[in-house]
VOKELO-602357 format. One line per 8 residues: for each residue y, x, z of C-alpha. Coordinates in steps of 0.1 Angstrom, whole numbers, always signed. Layout:
BEGIN
Y,X,Z ~ ...;
This chain:
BEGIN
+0,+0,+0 ~ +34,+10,-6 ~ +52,-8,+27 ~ +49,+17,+53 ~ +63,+15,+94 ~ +96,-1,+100 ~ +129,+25,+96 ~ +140,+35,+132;
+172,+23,+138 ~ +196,+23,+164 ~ +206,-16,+159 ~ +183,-42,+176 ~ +158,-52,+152 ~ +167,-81,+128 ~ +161,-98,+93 ~ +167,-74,+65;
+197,-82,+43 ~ +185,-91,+8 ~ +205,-83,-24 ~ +191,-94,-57 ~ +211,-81,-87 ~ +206,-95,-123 ~ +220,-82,-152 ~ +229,-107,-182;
+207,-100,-217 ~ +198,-60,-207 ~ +164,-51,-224 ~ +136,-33,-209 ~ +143,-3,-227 ~ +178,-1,-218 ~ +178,+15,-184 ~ +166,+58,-183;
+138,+46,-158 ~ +124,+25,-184 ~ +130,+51,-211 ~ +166,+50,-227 ~ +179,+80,-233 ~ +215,+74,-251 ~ +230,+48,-230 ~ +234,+69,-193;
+223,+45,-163 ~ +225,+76,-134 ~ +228,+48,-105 ~ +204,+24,-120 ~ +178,+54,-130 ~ +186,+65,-86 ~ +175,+30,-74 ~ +139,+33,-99;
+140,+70,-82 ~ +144,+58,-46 ~ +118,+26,-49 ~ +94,+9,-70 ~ +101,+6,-106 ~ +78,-25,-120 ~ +60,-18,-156 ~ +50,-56,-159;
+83,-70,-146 ~ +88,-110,-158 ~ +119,-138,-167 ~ +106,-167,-160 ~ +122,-179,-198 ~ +142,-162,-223 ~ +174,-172,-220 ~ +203,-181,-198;
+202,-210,-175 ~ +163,-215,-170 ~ +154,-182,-161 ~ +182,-184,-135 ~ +167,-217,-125 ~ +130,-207,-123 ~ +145,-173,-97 ~ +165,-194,-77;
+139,-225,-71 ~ +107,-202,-73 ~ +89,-229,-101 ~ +80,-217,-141 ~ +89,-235,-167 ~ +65,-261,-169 ~ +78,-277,-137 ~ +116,-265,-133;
+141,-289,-142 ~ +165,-271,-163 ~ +148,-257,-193 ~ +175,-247,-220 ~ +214,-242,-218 ~ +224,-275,-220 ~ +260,-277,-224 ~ +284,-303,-207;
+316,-311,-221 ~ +329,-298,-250 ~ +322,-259,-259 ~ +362,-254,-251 ~ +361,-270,-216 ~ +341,-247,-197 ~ +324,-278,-175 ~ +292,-264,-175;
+252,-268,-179 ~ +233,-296,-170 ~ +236,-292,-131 ~ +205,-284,-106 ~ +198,-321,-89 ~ +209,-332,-57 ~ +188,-317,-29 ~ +171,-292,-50;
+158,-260,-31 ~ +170,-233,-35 ~ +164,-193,-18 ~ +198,-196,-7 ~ +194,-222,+14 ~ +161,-212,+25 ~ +177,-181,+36 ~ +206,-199,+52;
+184,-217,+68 ~ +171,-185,+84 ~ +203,-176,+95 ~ +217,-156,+65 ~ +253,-154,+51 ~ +247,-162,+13 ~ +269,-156,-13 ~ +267,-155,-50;
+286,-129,-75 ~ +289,-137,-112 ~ +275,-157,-141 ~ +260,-187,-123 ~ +253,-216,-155 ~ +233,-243,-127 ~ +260,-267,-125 ~ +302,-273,-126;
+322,-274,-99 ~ +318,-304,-81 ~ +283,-308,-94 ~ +252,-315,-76 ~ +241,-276,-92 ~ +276,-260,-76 ~ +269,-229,-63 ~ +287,-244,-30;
+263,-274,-26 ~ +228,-255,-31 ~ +234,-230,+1 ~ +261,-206,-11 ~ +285,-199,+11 ~ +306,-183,-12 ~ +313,-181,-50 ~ +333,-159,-75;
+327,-159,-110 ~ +320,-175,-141 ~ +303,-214,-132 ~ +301,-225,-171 ~ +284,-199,-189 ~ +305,-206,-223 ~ +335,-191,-202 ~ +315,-156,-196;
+317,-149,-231 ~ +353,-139,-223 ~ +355,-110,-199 ~ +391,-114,-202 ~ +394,-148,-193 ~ +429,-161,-175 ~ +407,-171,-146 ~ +375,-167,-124;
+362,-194,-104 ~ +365,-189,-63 ~ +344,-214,-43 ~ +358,-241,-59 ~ +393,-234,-73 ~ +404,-210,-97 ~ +417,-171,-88 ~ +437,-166,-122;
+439,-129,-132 ~ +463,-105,-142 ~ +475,-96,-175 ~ +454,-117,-192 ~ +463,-147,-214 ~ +432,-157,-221 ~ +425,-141,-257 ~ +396,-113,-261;
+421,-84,-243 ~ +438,-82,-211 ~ +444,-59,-183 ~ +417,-70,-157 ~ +382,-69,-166 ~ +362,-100,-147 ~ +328,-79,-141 ~ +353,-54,-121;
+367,-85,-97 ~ +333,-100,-93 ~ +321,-67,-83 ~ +352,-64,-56 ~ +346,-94,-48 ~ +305,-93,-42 ~ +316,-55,-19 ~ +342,-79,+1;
+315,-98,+10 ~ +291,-73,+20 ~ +320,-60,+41 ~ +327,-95,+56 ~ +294,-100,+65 ~ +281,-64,+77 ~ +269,-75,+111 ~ +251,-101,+105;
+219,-109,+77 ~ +231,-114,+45 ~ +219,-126,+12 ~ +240,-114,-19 ~ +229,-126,-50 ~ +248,-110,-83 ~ +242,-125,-113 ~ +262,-98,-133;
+274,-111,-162 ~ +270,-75,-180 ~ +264,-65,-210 ~ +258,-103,-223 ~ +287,-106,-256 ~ +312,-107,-261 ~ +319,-69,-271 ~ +346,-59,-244;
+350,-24,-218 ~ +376,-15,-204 ~ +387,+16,-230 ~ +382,+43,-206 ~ +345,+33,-204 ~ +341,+34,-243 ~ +359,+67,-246 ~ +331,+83,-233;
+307,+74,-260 ~ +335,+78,-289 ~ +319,+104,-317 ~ +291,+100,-307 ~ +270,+82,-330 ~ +281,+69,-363 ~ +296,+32,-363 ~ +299,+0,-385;
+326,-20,-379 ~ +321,-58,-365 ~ +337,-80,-380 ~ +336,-109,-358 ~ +312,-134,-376 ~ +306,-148,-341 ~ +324,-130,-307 ~ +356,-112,-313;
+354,-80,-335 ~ +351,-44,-325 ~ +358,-10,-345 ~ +331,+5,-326 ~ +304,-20,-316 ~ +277,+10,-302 ~ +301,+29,-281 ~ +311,-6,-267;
+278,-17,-259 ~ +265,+15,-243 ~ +301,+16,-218 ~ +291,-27,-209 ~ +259,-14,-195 ~ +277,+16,-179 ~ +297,-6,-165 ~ +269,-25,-150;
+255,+4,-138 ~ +291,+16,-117 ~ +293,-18,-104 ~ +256,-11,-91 ~ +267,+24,-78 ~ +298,+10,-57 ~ +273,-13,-39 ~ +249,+16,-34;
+275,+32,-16 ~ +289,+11,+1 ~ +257,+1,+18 ~ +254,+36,+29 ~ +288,+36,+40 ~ +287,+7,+67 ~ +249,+21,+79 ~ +229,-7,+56;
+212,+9,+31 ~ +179,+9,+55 ~ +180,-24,+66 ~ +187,-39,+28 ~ +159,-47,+8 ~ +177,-43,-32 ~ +159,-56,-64 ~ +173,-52,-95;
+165,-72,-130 ~ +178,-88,-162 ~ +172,-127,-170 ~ +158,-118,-205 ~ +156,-94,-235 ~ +182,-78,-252 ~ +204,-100,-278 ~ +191,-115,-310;
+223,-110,-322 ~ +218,-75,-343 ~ +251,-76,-358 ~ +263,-65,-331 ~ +241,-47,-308 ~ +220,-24,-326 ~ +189,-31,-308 ~ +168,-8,-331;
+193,+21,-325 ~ +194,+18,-287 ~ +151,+10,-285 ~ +168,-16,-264 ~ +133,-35,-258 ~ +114,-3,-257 ~ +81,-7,-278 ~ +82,-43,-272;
+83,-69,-301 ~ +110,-96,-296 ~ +142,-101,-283 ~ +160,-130,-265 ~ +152,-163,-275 ~ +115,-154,-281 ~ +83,-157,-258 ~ +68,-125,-277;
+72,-96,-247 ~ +105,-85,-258 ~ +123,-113,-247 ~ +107,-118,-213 ~ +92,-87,-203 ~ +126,-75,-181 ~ +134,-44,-162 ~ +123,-47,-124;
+133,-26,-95 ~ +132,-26,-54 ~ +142,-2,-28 ~ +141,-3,+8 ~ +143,+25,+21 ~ +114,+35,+48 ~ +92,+7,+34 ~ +90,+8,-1;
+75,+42,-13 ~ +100,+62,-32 ~ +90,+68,-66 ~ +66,+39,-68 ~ +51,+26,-100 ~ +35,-10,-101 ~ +20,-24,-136 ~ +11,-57,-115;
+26,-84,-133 ~ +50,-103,-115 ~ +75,-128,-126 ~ +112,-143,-112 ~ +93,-170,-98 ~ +75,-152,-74 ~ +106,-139,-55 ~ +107,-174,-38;
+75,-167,-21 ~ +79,-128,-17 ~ +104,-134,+3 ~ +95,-162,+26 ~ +64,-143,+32 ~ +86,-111,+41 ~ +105,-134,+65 ~ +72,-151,+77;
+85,-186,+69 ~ +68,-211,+50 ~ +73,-217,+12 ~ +85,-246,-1 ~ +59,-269,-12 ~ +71,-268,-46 ~ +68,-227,-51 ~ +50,-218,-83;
+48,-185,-78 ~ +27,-161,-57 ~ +38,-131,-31 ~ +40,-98,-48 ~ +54,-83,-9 ~ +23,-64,-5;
């Protein structure tokens, strides 16, 4: 087994926090634990380095708002509720999918059941504000970020949702450019509540909405893959254009990866890092949309055949990574397969609670 004695610590023992980071549309191959070599991942390729790294690692569907649905309720696809993006209101009005119903369980309120302080951090796509699927009325306590997944294909949008009002940001007037870049705010925003909450269990759940399109870094990020690879144009058939779509691409899931650092570090900062179990995925392959992302250039679904959208490996066979320092062997490799619907019961069996009745999936703690 990989779970070895409890960490000493100085601090009475209590629940460990549990962070659970998911990346929007990164492929299997896009990470350098799983094999990339252009695109450079250092903190992503440390957290692989310092826990288990998952060879058989599975989305629960292959695209947005189910697979986020099947992790949060812990049931597959033949019994979850929300099965495709189903859009509400019109594709301008940013209302939402169709919502999570009433009284649906959820791991955050499991775990706020249990005592935790639960907050989620990005894309969420369950629900509109108000809704029965709000973030706020399925046992978040917190919420900043995108709620209608048609508004994260801006990263420069004039606003971010908060709870349930609006936190409008600066320098941007709403078109594909602007001064603040949304992942960076969420990411403040997800270390504010780690902060906030550092005393006391926490659950921190960051859907990141990174490096899903819209092609858009902040321009110090691409300068550092300018020259070097040859680039086409995009033109902008769908998503804004960009001069130099693979430099772009590569600095989104940089991006990703700095955002992960910060969080890294800041748990080692305030004393955490032992006590925080940290798992890391995507909700499904790379994009289908190779006008833009070179998929073939990048191996961005490793030998895999399909990307997102299909059922062939390449659109649901996802990176999968947890550390916890002192109980998850460093370095480990596990080619058991293991999808986003187990997570419900992993971790009610790491808490010793019961699972709800309705859990599909099966513990994968040992």
């Amino acid at each position: 087994s990989s779970l070895g004695a409890p960490a000493c610590s100085k601090r009475p023992p209590r629940p460990p926090n549990i962070v659970f980071i998911m990346a929007d549309d990164l492929g299997y191959g896009e990470l350098g634990g799983y094999g990339q070599s252009k695109i450079r991942t250092p903190h992503l390729d440390r957290l692989a380095r310092e826990g288990m790294r998952f060879t058989d690692g599975y989305t629960g569907a292959p695209v947005c708002a189910p697979a986020r649905c099947n992790l949060l309720t812990g049931r597959h696809a033949g019994h979850a509720y929300i099965r495709d993006n189903h859009e509400i209101g019109t594709w301008e009005s940013f209302d939402g999918q169709l919502p999570l119903p009433p009284g649906t369980e959820t791991l955050a309120a499991m775990l706020k059941r249990q005592g935790y302080a639960t907050g989620a951090f990005g894309k969420w796509g369950l629900g509109g504000v108000g809704s029965s699927g709000d973030p706020l009325k399925t046992g978040f306590d917190a919420f900043l970020g995108y709620n209608c997944q048609r508004h994260a294909h801006n990263l420069y949008p004039q606003y971010l949702v908060r709870d349930s009002g609006k936190l409008f940001l600066e320098g941007n007037p709403g078109g594909p450019t602007g001064s603040t870049y949304a992942p960076d705010i969420i990411a403040d925003g997800m270390l504010d509540f780690v902060r906030a909450n550092k005393d006391r269990p926490f659950f921190l759940y960051h859907p990141n909405p990174l490096p899903h399109l819209a092609l858009q870094a902040p321009q110090e990020e691409v300068d550092r893959y300018l020259g070097l690879w040859p680039e086409t144009p995009y033109t902008g058939t769908s998503y804004q254009p960009h001069p130099t779509p693979r430099a772009c691409y590569a600095a989104m899931i940089s991006s990703l990866d700095r955002h992960v650092g910060s969080l890294l570090a800041l748990l080692e900062e305030l004393g955490l890092a032992d006590d925080t179990l940290v798992v890391f995925t995507s909700d499904n392959g790379p994009t289908h949309l190779k006008d833009q992302v070179d998929t073939e250039f990048f191996e961005s679904a490793g030998p895999l055949r399909g990307l997102k959208g299909s059922v062939y490996e390449g659109g649901i066979r996802v990176p999968l990574i947890a550390r916890w320092p002192g109980r998850i062997e460093a370095g480990a490799v596990s080619d058991l397969p293991v999808a986003h619907y187990d997570v419900a019961a992993t971790l009610t069996d790491l808490l010793r609670v019961e699972s709800p009745p309705a859990t599909d999936g099966l513990s994968f703690l040992p």
